[in-house]
C-alpha distance (Angstrom), angle and dihedral (degrees) to the residues before:
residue distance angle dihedral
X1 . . .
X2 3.74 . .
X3 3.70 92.1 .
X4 3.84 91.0 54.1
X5 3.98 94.6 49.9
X6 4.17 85.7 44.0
X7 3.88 84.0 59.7
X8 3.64 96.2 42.8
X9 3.69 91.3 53.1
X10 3.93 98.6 44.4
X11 3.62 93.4 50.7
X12 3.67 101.1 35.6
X13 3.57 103.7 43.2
X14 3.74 97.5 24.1
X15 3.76 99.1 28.4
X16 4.00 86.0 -142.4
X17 4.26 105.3 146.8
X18 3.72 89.7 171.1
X19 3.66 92.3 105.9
X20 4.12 96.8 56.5
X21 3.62 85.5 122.1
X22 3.52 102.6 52.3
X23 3.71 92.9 48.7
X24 4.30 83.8 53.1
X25 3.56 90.5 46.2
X26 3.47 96.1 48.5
X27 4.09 97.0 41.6
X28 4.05 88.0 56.0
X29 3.34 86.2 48.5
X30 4.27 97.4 55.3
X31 3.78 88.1 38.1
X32 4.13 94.6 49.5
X33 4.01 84.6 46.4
X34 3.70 96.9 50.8
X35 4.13 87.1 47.4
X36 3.33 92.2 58.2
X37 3.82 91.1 50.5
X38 3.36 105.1 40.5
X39 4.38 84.3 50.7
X40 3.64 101.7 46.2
X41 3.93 94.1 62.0
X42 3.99 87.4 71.0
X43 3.48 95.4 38.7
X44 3.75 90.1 56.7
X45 3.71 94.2 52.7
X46 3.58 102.1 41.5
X47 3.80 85.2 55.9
X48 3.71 93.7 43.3
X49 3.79 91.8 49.8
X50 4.39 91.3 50.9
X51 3.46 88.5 43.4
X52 4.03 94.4 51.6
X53 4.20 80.2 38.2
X54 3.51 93.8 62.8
X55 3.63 98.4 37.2
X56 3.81 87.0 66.0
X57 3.63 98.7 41.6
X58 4.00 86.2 57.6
């Protein structure tokens, strides 16, 4: 979020686009992080519930 007002401020009050990459770089980066998140909550249960599933069937 702070990265998207940052851009909105350098090239709106500044009209300085020499940062476009950055601002890519940066947006790939929140979006891969927040994948990752959002993803390892399931695969932390579904391991949690074969590991409790095999530690009954033992």
């Amino acid at each position: 979020m702070l990265l998207s007002f940052m851009e909105l401020i350098a090239r709106g009050y500044f009209d300085y686009h020499d940062l476009f990459p950055v601002y890519v770089a940066g947006g790939l980066a929140c979006s891969l992080i927040t994948i990752c998140a959002i993803s390892a909550f399931p695969i932390r249960q579904t391991l949690a519930y074969f590991k409790q599933r095999r530690g009954l069937t033992h």
